[in-house]
C-alpha positions as CSV (number, residue, x, y, z in Angstrom):
1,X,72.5,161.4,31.0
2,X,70.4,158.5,32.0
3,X,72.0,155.4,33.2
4,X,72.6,152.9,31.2
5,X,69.9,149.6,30.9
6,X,70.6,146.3,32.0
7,X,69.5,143.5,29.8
8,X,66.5,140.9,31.6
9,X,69.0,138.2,30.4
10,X,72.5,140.0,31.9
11,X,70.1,140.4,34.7
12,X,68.7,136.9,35.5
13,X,72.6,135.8,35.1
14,X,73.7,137.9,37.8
15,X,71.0,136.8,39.8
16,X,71.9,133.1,39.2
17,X,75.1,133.6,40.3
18,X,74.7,135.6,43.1
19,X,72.1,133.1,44.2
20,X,75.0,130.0,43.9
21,X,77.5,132.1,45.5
22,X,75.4,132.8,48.9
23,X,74.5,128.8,49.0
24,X,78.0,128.2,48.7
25,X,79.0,130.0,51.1
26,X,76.2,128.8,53.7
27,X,77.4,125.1,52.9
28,X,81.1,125.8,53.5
29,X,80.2,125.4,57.5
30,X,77.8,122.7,56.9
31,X,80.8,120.9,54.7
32,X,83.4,121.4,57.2
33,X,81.6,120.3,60.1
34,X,80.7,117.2,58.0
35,X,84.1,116.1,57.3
36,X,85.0,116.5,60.3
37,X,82.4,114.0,61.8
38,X,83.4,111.4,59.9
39,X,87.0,111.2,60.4
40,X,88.0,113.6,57.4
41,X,90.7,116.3,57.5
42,X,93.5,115.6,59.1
43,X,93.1,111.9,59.6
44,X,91.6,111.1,55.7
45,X,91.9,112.9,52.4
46,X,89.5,113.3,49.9
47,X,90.6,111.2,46.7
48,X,87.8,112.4,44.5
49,X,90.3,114.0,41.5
50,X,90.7,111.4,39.1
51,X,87.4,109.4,39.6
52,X,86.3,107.5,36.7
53,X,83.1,108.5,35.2
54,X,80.3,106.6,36.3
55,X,79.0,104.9,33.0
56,X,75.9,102.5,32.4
57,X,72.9,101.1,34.9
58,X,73.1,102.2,38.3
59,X,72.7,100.1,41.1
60,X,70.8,100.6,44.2
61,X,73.1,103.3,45.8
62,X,74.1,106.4,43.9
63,X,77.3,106.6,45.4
64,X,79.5,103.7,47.4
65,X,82.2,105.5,49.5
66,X,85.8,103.2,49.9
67,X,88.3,104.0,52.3
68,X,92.0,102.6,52.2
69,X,95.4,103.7,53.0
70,X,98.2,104.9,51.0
71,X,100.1,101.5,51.5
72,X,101.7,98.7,49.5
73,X,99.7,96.4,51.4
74,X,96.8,98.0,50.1
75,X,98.0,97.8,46.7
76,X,94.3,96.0,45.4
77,X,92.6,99.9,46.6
78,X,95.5,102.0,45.0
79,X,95.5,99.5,41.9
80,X,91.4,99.2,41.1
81,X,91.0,103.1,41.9
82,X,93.9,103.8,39.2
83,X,92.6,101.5,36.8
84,X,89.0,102.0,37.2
85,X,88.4,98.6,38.2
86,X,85.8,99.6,40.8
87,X,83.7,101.7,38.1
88,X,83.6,99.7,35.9
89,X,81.8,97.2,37.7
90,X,79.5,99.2,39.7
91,X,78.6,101.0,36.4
92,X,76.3,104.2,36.9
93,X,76.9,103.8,40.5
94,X,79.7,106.0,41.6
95,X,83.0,105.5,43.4
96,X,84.4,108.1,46.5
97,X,87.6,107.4,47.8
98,X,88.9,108.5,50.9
99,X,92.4,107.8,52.2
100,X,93.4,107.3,56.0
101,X,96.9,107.0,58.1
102,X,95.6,104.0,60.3
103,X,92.8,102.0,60.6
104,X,90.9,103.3,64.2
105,X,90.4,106.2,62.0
106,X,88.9,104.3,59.7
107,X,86.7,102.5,61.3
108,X,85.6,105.2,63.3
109,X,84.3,106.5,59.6
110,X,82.6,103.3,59.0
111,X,80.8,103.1,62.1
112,X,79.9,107.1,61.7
113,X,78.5,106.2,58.6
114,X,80.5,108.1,56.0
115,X,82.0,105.6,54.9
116,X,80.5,102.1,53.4
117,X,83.8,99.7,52.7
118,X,87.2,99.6,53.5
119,X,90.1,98.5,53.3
120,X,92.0,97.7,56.8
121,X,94.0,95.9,58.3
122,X,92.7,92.7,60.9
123,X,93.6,94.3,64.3
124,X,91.0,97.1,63.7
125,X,88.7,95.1,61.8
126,X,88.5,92.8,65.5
127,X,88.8,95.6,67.8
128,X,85.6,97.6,65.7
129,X,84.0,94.2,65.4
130,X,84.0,93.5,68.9
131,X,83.2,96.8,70.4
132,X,80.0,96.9,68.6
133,X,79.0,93.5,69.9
134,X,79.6,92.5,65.9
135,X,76.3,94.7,65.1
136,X,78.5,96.8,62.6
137,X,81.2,95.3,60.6
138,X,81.9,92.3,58.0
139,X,84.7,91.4,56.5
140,X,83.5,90.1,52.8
141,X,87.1,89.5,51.5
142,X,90.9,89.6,51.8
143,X,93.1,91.9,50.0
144,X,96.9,91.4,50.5
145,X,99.4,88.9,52.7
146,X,102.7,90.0,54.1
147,X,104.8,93.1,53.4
148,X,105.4,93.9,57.2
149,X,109.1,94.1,58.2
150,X,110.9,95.5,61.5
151,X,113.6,97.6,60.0
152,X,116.2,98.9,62.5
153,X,119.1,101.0,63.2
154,X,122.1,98.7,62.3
155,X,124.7,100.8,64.6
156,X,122.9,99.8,67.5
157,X,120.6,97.1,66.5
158,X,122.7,93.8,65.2
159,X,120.5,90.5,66.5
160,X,116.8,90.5,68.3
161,X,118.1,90.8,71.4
162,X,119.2,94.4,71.0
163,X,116.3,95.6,70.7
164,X,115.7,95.8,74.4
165,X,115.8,98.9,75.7
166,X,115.4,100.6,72.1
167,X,112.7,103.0,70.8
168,X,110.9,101.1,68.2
169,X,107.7,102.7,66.5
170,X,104.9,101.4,65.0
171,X,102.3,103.3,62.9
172,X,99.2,103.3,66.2
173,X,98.0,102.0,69.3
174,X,96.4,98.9,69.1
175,X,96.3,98.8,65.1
176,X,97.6,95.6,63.3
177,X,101.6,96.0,63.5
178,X,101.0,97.5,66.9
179,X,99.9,94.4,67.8
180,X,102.4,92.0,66.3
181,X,105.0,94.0,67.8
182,X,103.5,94.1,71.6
183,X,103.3,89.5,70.1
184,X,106.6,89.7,69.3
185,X,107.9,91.5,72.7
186,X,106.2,89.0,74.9
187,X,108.0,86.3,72.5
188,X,111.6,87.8,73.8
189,X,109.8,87.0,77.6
190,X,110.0,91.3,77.6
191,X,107.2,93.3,79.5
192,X,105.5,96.5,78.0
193,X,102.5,98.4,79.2
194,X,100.4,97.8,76.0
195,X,98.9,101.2,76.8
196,X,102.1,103.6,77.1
197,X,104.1,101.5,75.5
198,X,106.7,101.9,78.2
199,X,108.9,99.1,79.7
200,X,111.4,96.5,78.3
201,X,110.8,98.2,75.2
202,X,109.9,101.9,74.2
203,X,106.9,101.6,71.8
204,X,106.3,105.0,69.9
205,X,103.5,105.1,68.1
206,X,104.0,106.7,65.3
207,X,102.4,107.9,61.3
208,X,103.5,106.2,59.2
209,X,104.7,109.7,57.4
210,X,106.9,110.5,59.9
211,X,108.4,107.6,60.6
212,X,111.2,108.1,58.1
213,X,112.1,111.4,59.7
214,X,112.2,110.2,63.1
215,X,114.4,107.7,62.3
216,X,117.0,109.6,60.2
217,X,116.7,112.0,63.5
218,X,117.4,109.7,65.6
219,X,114.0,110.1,67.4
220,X,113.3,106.4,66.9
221,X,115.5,103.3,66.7
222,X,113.2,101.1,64.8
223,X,110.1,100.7,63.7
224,X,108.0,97.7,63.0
225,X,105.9,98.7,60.0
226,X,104.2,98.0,56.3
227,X,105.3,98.5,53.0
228,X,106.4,101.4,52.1
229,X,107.8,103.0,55.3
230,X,110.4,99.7,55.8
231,X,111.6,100.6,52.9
232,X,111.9,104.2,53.0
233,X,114.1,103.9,56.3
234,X,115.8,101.1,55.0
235,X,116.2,104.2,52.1
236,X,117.9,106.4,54.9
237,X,120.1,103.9,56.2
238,X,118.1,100.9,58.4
239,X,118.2,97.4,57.7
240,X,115.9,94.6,58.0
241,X,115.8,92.9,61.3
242,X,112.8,90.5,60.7
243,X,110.1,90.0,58.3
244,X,107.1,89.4,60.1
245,X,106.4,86.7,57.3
246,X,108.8,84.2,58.7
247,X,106.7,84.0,61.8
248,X,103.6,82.5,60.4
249,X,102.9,78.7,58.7
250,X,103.0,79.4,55.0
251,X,104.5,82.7,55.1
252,X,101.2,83.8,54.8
253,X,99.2,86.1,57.5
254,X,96.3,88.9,56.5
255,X,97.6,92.1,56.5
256,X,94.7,94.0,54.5
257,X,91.0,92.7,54.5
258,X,87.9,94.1,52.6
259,X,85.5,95.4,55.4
260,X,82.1,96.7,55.0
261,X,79.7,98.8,57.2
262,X,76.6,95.9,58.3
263,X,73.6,98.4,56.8
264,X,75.3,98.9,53.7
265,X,75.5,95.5,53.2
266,X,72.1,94.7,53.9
267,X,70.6,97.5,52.6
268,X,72.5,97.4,48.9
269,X,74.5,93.8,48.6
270,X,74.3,94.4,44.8
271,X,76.9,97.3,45.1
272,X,79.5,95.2,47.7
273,X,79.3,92.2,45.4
274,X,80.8,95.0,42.5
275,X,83.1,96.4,44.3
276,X,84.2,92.7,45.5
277,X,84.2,91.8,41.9
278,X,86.7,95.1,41.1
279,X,88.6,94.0,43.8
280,X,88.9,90.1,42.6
281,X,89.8,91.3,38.8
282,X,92.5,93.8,40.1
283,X,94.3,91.0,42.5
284,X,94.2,88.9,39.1
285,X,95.7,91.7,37.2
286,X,98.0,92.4,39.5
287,X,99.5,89.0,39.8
288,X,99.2,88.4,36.0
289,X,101.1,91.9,35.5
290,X,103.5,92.8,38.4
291,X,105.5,95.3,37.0
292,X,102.8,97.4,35.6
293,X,100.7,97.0,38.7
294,X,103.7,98.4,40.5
295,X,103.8,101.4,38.0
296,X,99.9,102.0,38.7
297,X,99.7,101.8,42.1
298,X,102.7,104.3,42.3
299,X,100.7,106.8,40.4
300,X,98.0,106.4,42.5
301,X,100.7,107.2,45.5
302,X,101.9,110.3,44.0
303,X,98.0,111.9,43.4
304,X,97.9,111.3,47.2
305,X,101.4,112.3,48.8
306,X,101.9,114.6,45.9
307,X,104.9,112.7,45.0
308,X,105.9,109.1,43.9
309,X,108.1,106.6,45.6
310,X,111.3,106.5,44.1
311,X,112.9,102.8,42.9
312,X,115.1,102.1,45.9
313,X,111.6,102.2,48.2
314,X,109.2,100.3,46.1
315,X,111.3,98.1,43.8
316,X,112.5,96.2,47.2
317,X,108.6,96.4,48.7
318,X,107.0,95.2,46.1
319,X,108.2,91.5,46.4
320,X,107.2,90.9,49.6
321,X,103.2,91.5,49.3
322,X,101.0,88.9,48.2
323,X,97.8,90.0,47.0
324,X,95.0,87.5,47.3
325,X,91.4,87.2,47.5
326,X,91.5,84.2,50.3
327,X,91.1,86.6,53.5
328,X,93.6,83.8,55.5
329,X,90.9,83.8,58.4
330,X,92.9,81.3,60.4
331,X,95.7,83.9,60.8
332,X,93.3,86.7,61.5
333,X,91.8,84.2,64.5
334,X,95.9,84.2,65.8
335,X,96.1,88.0,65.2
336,X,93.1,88.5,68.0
337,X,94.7,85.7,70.5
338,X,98.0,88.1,70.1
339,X,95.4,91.1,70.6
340,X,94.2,89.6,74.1
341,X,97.5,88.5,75.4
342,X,98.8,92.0,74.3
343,X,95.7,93.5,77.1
344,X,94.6,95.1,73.9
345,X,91.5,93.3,73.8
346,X,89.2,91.5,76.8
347,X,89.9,87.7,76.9
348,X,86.1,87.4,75.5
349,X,86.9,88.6,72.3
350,X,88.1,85.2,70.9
351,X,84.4,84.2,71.1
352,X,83.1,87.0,70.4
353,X,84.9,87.4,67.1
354,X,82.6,84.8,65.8
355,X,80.5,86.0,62.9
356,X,83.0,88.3,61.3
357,X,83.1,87.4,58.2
358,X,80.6,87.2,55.6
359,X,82.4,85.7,52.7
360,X,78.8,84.5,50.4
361,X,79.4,87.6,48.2
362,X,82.8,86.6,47.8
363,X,82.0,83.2,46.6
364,X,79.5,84.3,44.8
365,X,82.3,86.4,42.6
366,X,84.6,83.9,42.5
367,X,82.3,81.3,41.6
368,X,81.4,83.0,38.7
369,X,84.8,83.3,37.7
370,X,85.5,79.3,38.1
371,X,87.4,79.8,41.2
372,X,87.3,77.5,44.4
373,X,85.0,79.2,47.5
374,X,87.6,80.5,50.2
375,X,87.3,79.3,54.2
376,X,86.1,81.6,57.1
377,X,87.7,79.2,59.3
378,X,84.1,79.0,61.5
379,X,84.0,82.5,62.4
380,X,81.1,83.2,59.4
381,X,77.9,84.6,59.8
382,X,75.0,82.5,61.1
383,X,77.1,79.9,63.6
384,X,77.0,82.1,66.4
């Protein structure tokens, strides 16, 4: 019986296919090793599921990759990624998302290259500025003010002074509540080895994730942390000590900036001044709608934890972020004097900070928009 004929289409199909399925399995290595390179895996996530579709003229970069953390305080990322703020600016230019636990991380990826803005907070942003003898990194814009609380153990934790002698987490060394805790410690007149974290005070660093364990283990006493971890151990039983609000002029202090790699900013300003636009309309729609803002960047939360927060965690954390444009470089210029008396950062940092921010594509945007130019308080570009 002779064996039965293949058709040249059936043929050319299978070929096709097996063809795809050999280069996909010789890029899997290639993939891995990339992710891995740039701060991916365990210490960012992919948020590439629900991207809007990249509609209209492209701009001069195919793709702009955004980092931020799945925060309150970083509300303006979770909000214009959920509403499609970004893309719709940056039209046939597309948005990649990537999500990280602290911001060393991330600006490890920025400076790797696989990433070209982020969203971070200021002790980072000065320690990645610094380190790279400000060859890097801008910051083009602010995001959010506030939402930073010390939440303790109210069994053994009634006034400030208590808190000698506790263990008190914060999310990582040297990031931004790291380093107003280490502030706040010398405050008291306490000692702490800023690297350790041992002394007067036990400082655990700690993710952010799992903080709220920790605590209802009775691992930690404390923590001093952002928006949504206070309140998911206030959730399991802590209370608010302090809110790091009422420690600053104004109860205003940066807690997220917009921060953007130095040759992505050069090389394709006409893509940062989009996404700056994005992120100017989705503070504006955020403030001018706060309960559905809430409800959006919850749903952004739960496509990255795999689960929303539930009312008694963000309906209490919600109130105490501010989200504005204004990047509040006088406080950021405070956060690095707290950095160098922490022995975080070299006492030549405070000059060398200067030329951090590049706020023209900012004003630019708001400008356009018939809003008032925001300060960089002397530390911009060119007045080095």
């Amino acid at each position: 019986m002779p064996a039965p004929r293949t058709s040249p289409r059936r043929t050319r199909t299978r070929t096709v296919a097996l063809r795809r399925a050999l280069a996909f399995a010789a890029a899997l290595p290639l993939l891995a090793a990339a992710l891995t390179a740039c701060g991916y895996g365990s210490q960012a996530q992919q948020n590439d599921d629900a991207v809007p579709v990249a509609r209209g003229k492209k701009l001069s970069a195919d793709t702009v990759r955004i980092g931020y953390f799945p925060n309150l305080t970083h509300a303006t990322a979770l909000v214009g990624d959920q509403e499609g703020f970004f893309q719709k600016e940056l039209g046939g230019t597309r948005v990649s998302t990537a999500s990280f636990n602290a911001g060393p991380s991330e600006i490890e990826a920025l400076n790797a290259g696989s990433l070209d803005i982020g969203f971070i907070g200021p002790s980072p942003a000065i320690n990645g500025y610094t380190k790279a003898k400000g060859r890097n990194l801008r910051i083009v814009a602010g995001a959010a003010s506030g939402g930073v609380k010390l939440v303790v153990d109210p069994e053994k934790i009634r006034t400030p002074g208590d808190v000698k002698g506790k263990r008190i987490a914060t999310p990582q060394l040297g990031n931004t509540q790291d380093v107003a805790f280490l502030d706040w410690i010398a405050q008291q007149g306490w000692k702490v080895d800023p690297q350790s974290g041992k002394g007067d005070v036990s400082v655990l660093r700690t993710d952010n994730k799992v903080t709220p364990d920790a605590f209802a283990s009775g691992s930690v006493d404390g923590a001093w942390v952002p928006e949504p971890t206070a309140s998911q151990l206030v959730a399991k039983g802590a209370k608010v000590l302090l809110d790091e609000a009422s420690l600053w002029p104004g109860k205003k202090f940066t807690i997220t900036n917009v921060i953007v790699s130095q040759k992505f900013l050069d090389k394709h300003p006409d893509v940062v001044e989009a996404v700056l636009r994005g992120a100017v309309k989705t503070n504006e729609w955020i403030n001018a709608n706060p309960e559905k803002a809430k409800r959006s960047a919850n749903a952004r939360l739960a496509k990255l934890t795999g689960k929303p927060l539930p009312a008694e965690v963000i309906d209490p954390a919600w109130p105490s972020i501010r989200f504005t444009d204004d990047p509040l470089a006088a406080t950021l210029r405070a956060q690095a004097g707290h950095a160098v008396q922490a022995g975080l950062l070299d006492e030549t940092a405070l000059a060398e900070i200067t030329g951090i921010y590049d706020l023209g594509p900012l004003n630019k945007v708001l400008a356009a928009e018939g809003r008032p130019a925001v300060a960089d308080d002397g530390l911009g570009v060119g007045r080095r």
